[in-house]
N, C-alpha and C positions, 0 to 999 in steps of 0.2 A: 557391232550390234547397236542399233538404236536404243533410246531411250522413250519410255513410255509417253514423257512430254512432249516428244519431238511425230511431226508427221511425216510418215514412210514418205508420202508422194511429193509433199515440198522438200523434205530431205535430197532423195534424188534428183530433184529439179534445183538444187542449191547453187551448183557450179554451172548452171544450162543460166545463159545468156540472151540466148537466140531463140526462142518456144515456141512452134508451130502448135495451135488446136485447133483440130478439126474433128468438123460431125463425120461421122460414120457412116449412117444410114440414110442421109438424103430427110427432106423438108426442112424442117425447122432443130433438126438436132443441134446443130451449131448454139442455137439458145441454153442447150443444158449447158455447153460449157461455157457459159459467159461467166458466171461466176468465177470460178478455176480460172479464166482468165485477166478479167478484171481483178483478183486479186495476186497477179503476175506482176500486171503492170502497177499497181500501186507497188509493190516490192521493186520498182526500178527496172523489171526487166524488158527487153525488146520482144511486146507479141505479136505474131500474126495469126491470123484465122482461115479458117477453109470450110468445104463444106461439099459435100459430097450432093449432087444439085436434082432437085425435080423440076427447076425452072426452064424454059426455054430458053436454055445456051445459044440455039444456033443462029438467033435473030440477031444478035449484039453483032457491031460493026468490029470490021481488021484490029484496030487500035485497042479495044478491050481484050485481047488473049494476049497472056503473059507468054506462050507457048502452047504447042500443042495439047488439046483435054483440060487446060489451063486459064479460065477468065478472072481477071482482075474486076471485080464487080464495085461500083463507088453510089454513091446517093443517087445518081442522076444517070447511073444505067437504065435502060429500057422502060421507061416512064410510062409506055402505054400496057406493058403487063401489069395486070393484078394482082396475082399470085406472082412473086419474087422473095422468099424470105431471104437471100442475102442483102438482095440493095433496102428492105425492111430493114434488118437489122445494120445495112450503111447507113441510114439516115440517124437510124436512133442513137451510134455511136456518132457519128458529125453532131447533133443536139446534145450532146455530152460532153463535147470537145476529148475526144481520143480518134485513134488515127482510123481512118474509116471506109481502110478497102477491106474486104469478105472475096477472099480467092473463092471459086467455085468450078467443082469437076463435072464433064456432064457424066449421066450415066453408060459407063462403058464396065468391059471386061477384065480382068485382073492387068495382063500386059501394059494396054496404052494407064492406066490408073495406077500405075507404077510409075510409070515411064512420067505423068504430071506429077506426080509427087516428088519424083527425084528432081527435075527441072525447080519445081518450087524450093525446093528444100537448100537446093545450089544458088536461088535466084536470092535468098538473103541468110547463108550459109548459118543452115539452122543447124542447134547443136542438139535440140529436145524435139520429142512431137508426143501429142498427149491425143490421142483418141479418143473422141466422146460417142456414148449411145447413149440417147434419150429411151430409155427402156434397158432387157436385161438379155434378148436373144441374141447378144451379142455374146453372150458369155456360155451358149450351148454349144456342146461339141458333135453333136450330129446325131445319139439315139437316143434323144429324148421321147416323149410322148406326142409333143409337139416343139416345132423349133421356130413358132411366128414368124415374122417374114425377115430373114437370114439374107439373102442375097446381096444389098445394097453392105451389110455391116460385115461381110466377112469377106466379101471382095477388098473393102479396106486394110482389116485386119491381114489376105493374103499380098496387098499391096506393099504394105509398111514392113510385113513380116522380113523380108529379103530386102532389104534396104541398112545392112549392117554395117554402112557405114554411119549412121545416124546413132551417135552415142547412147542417147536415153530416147527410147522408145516405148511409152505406158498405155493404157489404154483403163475409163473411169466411164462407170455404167452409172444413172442415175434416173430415177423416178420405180425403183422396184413395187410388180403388183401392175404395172398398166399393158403389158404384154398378154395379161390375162383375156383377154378379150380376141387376141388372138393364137388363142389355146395352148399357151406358155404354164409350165407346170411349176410353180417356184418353189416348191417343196424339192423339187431338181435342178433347180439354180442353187438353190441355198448347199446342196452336194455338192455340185458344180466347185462352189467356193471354196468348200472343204479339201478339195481332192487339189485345186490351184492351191490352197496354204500349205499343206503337204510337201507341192510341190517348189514352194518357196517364192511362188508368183504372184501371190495373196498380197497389199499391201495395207488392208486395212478399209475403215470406212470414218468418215467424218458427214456431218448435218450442214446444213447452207441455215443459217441463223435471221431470221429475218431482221434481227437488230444489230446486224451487221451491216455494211455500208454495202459490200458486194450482195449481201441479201436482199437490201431494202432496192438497190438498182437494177438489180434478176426482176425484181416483183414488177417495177415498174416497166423494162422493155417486155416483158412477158404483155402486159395490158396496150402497151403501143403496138404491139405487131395484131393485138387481138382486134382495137379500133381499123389496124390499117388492111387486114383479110377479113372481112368482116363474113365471109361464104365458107371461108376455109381457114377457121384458124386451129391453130395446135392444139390436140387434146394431149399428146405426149405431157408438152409446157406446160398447159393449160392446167392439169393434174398436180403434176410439179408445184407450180408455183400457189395455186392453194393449198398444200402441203406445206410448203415454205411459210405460207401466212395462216396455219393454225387450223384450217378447216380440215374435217371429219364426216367421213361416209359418205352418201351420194349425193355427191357437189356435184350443183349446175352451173358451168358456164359456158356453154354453145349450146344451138340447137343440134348440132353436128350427134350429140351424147344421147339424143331423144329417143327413150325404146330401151337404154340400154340401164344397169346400175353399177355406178362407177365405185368403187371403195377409196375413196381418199384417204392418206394414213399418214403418218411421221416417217415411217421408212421410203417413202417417195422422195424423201426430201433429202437421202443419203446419198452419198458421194461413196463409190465402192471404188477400189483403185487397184492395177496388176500390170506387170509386167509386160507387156505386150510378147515378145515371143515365148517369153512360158504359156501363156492363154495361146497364141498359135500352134504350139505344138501337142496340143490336146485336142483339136480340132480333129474329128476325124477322115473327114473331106477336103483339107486344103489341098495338098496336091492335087488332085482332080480338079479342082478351079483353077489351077496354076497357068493355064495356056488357054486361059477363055481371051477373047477381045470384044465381047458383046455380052449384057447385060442380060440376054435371054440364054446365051450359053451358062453365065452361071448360076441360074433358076434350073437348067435342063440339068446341069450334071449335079446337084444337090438331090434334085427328083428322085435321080437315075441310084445316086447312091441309097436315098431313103429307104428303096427299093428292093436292097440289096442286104437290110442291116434288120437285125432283130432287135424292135427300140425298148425302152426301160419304160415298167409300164409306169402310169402318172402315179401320186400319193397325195394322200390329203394331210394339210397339218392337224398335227396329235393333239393340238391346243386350242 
């Protein structure tokens, strides 16, 4: 049994030498776990990064794919794209001096996005992999009210799920409250959590501090990626990291937010943390996505199950 001073999620990552994080859900997720990562590698440990891609993979030349579904993305990838947030956040880690490839998957099916993950995982015999969602629909199990857009983060989740030979496998949701916009019930997340601690897959929540070194360096690549998409940059982050830095209620920074009112809050800025296959086995669509190889297959059979399922109606908080 742990100790109250001790963190569940660094506890278990104590003997993990080798720590794969990767985003989930595609764009700039990879951003929420930079923190979690950067403070891996201040602790001595070996990380690599990943990122489940919205970019256009299929322009990068032979030399850039580590393997199949698999690119090695470095500062000086595909220079005439705009929109890139790995080679974005290559540069900003090269300007930092830490080690500055950003693996990237393209958008595929559960199969072939297993099949890159196991290659990656073997290609520097990782011993951890920490799954990040910039948001909380990663932590729905299918009869919600609404499940925001699930495709990209639970194809990860059914990737990693079946990959037991991967000793520690977690998965850390952060920026809670921005999923709201895509009719995310968190009065049904926050059950959600309840029913995962129960289940002993809960590990707890910690704050990204901004007076912390990994804090105050979140703040600043969040603001470098923002200078460098300047048409599209992360509202996920975006949110996050004025969270991080103390701002409250309807914070503007993109025109991207115009029309909408955003709630900025201190729980954005929390780090929730679980077991990855306890959170998989509460899912209750995974199987069904289990033999997708296309990215619209696993949109079609999430539909198909919605379809099928009598969902929990929403709630509002009592407070």
């Amino acid at each position: 049994m742990a100790s109250l001073h001790s963190n569940p999620l660094f506890a278990r990552l104590a003997d993990a030498e080798r720590i794969l994080v990767a985003g989930a859900g595609g764009g700039f997720d990879i951003y929420s776990g930079l923190p979690l990562a950067l403070s891996l590698l201040h602790q001595g440990k070996q990380v690599y990064l990943a990122n489940l891609s919205f970019s256009a993979l299929d322009g990068l030349p032979v030399d850039d794919w580590a393997a199949p579904d698999l690119a090695a993305v470095t500062p000086d990838s595909a220079v005439h794209q705009s929109y890139f947030p790995e080679r974005t956040l290559a540069q900003w880690l090269r300007r930092h001096g830490y080690p500055s490839t950003v693996y990237a998957f393209p958008q595929t099916g559960v199969r072939p996005l297993r099949a890159a993950y196991q290659a990656l995982t073997d290609l520097h015999d990782i011993d951890a992999v920490v799954l990040v969602d910039g948001g909380t629909d990663i932590l729905l199990r299918g009869d919600e009210a609404g499940l925001g857009t699930p495709e990209e983060d639970m194809a990860s989740v059914a990737a990693l799920a079946a990959l037991d030979g991967i000793p520690t496998r977690l998965v850390v949701s952060v920026g809670f409250g921005v999923d709201a916009y895509h009719g995310v019930n968190h009065v049904q997340v926050l059950e959600n959590i309840a029913a995962l601690e129960r289940d002993g897959a809960y590990l707890g929540a910690f704050s990204i501090p901004r007076a912390t070194q990994e804090g105050a360096l979140y703040l600043d690549a969040v603001t470098h990626a923002q200078q460098q998409t300047i048409e599209r940059p992360s509202i996920v982050n975006g949110s996050i990291a004025a969270a991080v830095g103390g701002s409250f209620g309807d914070v503007r920074f993109t025109e991207r937010t115009r029309g909408s009112e955003l709630f900025v809050n201190p729980l954005m800025a929390l780090y929730f943390a679980f077991d990855l296959p306890g959170l998989a086995a509460r899912c209750l669509y995974l199987d069904l996505i289990e033999e997708t190889y296309l990215m619209r297959q696993v949109g079609s059979r999430i539909a198909e199950f919605r379809e099928s399922v009598v969902t929990r109606p929403p709630r509002r908080f009592p407070h």
